[in-house]
C-alpha positions as CSV (number, residue, x, y, z in Angstrom):
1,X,104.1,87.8,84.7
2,X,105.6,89.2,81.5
3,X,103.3,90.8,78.8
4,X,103.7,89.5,75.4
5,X,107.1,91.6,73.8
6,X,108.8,91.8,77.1
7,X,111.8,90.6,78.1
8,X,112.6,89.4,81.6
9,X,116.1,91.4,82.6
10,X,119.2,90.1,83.4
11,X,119.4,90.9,86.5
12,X,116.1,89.5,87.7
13,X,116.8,86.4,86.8
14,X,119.9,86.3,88.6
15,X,118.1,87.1,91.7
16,X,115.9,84.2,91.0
17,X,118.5,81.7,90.8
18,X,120.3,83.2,93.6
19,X,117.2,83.1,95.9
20,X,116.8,79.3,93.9
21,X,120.2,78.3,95.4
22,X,119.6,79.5,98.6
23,X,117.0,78.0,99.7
24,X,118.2,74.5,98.4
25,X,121.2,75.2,100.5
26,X,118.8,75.4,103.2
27,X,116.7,72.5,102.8
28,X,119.8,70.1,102.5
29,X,121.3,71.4,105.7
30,X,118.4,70.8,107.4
31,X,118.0,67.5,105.9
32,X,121.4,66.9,107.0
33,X,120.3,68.1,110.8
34,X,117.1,66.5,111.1
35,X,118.1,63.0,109.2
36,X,120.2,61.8,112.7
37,X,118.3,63.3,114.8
38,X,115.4,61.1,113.6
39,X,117.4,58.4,113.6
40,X,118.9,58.8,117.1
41,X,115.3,59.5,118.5
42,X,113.4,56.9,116.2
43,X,111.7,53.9,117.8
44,X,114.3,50.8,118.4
45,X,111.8,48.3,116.4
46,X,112.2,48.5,112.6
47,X,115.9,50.0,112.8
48,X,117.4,47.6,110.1
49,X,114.4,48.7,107.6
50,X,115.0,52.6,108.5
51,X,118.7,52.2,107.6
52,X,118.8,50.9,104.7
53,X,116.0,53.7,103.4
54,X,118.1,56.1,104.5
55,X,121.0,55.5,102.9
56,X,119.3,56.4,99.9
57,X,118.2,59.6,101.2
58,X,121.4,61.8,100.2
59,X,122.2,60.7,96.8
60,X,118.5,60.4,96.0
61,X,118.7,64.3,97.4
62,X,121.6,65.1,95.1
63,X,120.5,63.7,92.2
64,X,117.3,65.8,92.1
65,X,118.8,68.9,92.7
66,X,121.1,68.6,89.9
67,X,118.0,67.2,87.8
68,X,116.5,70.5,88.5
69,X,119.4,72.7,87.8
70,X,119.5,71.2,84.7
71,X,115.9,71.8,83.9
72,X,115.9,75.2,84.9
73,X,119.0,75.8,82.6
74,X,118.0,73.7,79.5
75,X,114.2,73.4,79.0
């Protein structure tokens, strides 16, 4: 936490937005992985419901990463 008339350094932040970006990488390769395998391995009963839910997933995904970039940048 910064004390009042301290300035947080360049470089700190960078780190931050590096270790940011990282670990959204992450989590949307493994949301890539794990998506069909849930969907191979998922129950045979409700498959028409499951599919069209999922093909929401990715851009839903997309759209709140760049939502938060833009957050994180502008407010």
């Amino acid at each position: 936490m910064l004390m009042p008339g301290e300035h947080e350094s360049r470089h700190s932040r960078s780190f931050v937005m590096g270790t940011l970006l990282i670990i959204l990488v992450v989590l949307f390769l493994a949301l890539i992985v794990i998506l069909p395998l849930i969907e191979k391995y998922a129950p045979k009963g409700e498959a028409s419901n499951n599919g069209n839910l999922t093909r929401f997933i990715f851009p839903l995904v997309a759209l709140l990463i760049v939502a938060q970039m833009i957050r994180y940048y502008f407010f």
